[in-house]
C-alpha positions in Angstrom: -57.5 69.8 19.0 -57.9 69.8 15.5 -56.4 66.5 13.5 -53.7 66.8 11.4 -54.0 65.1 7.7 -51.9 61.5 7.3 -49.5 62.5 5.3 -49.0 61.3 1.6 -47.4 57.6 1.3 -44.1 57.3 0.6 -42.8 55.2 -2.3 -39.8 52.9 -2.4 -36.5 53.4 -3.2 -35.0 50.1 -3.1 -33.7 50.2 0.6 -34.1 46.5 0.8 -33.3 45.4 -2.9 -32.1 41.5 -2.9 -32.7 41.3 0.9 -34.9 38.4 2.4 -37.4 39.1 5.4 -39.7 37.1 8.1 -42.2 39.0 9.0 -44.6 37.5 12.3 -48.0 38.1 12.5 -48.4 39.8 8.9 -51.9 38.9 8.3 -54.3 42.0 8.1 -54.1 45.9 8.0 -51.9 46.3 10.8 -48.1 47.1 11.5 -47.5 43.5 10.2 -48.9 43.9 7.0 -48.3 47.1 6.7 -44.5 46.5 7.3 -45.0 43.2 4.6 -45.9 45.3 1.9 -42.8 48.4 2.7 -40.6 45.6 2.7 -42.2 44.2 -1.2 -42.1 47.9 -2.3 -38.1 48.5 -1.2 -37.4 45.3 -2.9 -36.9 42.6 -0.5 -38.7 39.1 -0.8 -40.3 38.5 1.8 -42.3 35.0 4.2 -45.0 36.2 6.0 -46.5 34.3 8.9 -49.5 34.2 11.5 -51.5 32.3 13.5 -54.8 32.5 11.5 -54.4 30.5 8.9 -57.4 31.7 6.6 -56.1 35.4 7.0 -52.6 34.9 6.1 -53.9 33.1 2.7 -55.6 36.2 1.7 -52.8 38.1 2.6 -51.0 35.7 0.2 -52.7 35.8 -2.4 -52.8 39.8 -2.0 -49.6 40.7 -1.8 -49.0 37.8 -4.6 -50.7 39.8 -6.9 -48.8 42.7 -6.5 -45.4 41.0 -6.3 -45.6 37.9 -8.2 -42.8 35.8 -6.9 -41.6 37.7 -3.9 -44.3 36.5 -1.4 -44.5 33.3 0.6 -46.5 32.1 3.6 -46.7 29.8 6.9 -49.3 29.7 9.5 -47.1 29.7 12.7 -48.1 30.4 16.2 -45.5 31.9 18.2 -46.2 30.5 21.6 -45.5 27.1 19.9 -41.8 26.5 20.0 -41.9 23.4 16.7 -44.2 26.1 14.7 -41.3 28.9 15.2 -38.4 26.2 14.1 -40.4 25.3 10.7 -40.8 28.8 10.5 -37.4 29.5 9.9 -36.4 26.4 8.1 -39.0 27.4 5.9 -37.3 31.1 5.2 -33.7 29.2 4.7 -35.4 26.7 2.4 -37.7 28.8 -0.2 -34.6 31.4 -0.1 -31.1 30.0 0.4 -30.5 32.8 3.3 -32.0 34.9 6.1 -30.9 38.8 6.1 -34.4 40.4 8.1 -36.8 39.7 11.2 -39.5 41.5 12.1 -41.1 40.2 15.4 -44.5 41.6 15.6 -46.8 39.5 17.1 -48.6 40.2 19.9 -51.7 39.8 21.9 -53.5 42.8 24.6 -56.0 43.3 26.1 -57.8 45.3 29.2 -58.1 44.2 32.6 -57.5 46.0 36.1 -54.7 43.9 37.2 -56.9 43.6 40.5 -59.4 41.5 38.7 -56.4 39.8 36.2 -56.8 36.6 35.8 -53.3 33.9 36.2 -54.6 32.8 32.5 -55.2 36.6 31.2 -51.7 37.2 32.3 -49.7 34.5 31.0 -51.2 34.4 27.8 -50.5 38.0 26.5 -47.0 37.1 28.1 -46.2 34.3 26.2 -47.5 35.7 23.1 -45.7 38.6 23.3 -42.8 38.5 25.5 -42.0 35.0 25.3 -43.0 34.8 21.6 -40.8 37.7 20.7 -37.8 35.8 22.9 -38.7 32.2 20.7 -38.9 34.1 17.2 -35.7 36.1 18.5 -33.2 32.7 19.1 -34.4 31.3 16.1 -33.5 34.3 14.2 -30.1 34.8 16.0 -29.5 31.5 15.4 -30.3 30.9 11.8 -28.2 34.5 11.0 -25.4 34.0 13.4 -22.5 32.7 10.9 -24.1 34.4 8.1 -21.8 37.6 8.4 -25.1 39.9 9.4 -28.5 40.5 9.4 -31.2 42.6 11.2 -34.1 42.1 14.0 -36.8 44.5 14.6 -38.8 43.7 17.7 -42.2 45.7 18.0 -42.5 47.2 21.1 -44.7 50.1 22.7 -44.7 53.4 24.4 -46.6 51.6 27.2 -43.5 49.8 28.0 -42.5 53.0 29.2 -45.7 55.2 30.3 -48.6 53.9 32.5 -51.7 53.4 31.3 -54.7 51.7 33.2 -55.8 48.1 31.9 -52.9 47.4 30.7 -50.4 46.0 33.5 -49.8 42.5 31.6 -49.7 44.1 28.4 -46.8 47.0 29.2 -44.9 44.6 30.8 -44.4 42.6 28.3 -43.5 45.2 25.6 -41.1 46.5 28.5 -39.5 43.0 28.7 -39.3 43.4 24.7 -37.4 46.3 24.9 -35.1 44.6 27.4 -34.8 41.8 25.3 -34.0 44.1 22.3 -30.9 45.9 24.3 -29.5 41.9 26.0 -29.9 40.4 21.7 -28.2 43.6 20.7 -24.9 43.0 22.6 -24.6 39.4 22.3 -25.1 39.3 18.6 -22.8 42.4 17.7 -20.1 39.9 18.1 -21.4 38.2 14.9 -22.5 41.3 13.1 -26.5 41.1 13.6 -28.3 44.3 14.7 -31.1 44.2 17.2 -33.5 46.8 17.4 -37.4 47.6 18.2 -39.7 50.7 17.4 -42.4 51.5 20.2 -45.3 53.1 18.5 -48.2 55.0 20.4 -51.5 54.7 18.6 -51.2 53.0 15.1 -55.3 52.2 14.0 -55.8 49.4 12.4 -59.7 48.0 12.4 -58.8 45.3 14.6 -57.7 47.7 17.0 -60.8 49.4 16.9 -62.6 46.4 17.8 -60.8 45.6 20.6 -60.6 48.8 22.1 -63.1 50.8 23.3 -64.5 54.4 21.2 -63.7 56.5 24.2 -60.3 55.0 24.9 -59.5 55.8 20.9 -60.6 59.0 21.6 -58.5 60.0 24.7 -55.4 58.5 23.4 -55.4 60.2 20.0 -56.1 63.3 21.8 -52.9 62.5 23.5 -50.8 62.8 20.0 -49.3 66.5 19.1 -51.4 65.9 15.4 -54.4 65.0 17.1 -54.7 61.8 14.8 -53.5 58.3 14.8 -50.6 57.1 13.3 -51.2 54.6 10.3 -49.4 51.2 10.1 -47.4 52.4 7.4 -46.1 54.7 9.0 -44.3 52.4 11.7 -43.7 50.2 8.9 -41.3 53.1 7.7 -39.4 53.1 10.6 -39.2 49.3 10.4 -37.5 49.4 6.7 -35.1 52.6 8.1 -34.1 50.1 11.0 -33.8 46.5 8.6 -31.5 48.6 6.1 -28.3 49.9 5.7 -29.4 53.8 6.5 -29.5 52.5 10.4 -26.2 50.6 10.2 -24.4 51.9 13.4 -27.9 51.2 15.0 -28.2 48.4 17.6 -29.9 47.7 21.4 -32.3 51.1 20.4 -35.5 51.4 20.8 -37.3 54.2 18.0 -40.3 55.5 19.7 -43.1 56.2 16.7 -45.1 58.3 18.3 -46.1 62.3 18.7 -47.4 61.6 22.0 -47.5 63.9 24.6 -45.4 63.5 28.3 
């Protein structure tokens, strides 16, 4: 299959003028920074958080440059329950008020579940399911009495289709996209939407470290385009989801993907 071209990027329109976001695991060239910077360009000001400290600086000073003023940061790990509390103390303090979370971190990996490890398994759980679940009450609980707000949980396609490897993995993102529906009804009652996008293949470099060539390969064959999707791309989803174009949106999950059956 031949590739199809990424697409030109799209400029903002102010989608998410005066608005102000968390965004977890932010650090880097993946959906998280990718979705930090969509958010800067439509407007909003944004904290960005992770849990390597030295990364999220340069992503600090980075995005600083470029939007002096609309940037802050905090090292947070999300499987640390006092870390996501000073996270969001932090948002309500630097900006008076909370209108957007993005919960995107998350941790994979590769192992045949008859060789997984109790350790393997419970960490990408609690990273990812259970971190997503922490980031999500604080959220819910700093927005609820605000009049509204938005989450966007970041799940994946292998939440729904099999893939080998990756047993601890999909059934975390699946117990995201559960999460995402239970969220969505209790917190309709106080006007907060709850959604998550499930991409298939967005490449990033860490990606590619973690993951072998001939994996890449067969999964991007998988896509309709025959190429990868590029953060920025899910990011766009993400700003369609935190702003008012999605307003009758909530419990969805947005599959970002051209993958095939």
């Amino acid at each position: 299959m031949t590739g199809v071209e990424s697409p030109a990027y799209v400029p903002g329109h102010g989608l998410l003028r005066g608005r102000t976001a968390v965004v977890t695991a932010a650090a880097g060239t993946g959906i998280g920074g990718a979705t930090a910077r969509r958010f800067l360009e439509e407007g909003a000001r944004v904290l960005i958080s992770d849990a390597h400290p030295r990364r999220l600086k340069e992503q600090e000073a980075e995005l600083g440059r470029r939007f002096p003023g609309a940037v802050a940061a905090l090292p947070c790990d999300v499987t640390d329950e006092t870390q996501v509390r000073a996270l969001f103390d932090a948002a309500a303090a630097a900006h008076g008020r909370l209108d957007v979370v993005v919960n995107n971190a998350g941790l994979g990996g590769t192992a045949d579940l008859v060789d997984m490890t109790d350790e393997q398994w419970s960490r990408v759980l609690d990273v990812t399911l259970n971190g997503t679940f922490r980031c999500t009450r604080a959220a819910l609980r700093a927005l609820r009495g605000t009049g509204g707000g938005v989450i966007v949980n970041n799940a994946s396609v292998v939440g729904w289709r099999a893939q080998a490897g990756q047993a601890h993995y999909a059934a975390a993102k699946a117990g995201v996209m559960a999460l995402t529906r239970c969220a969505a009804m209790e917190a309709a009652a106080y006007g907060v939407r709850v959604n998550a996008v499930a991409p298939s293949l967005a490449m990033h470099p860490h990606l590619a470290k973690v993951t072998s060539a001939g994996l890449l390969a067969e999964l991007t064959e998988r896509e309709a385009y025959g190429r990868y999707a590029e953060p920025w791309e899910v990011a766009n989803v993400i700003v369609f989801l935190a702003s008012g174009y999605s307003s009758y949106m909530t419990g969805e999950v947005v599959a970002v993907s051209s993958q095939h059956p």
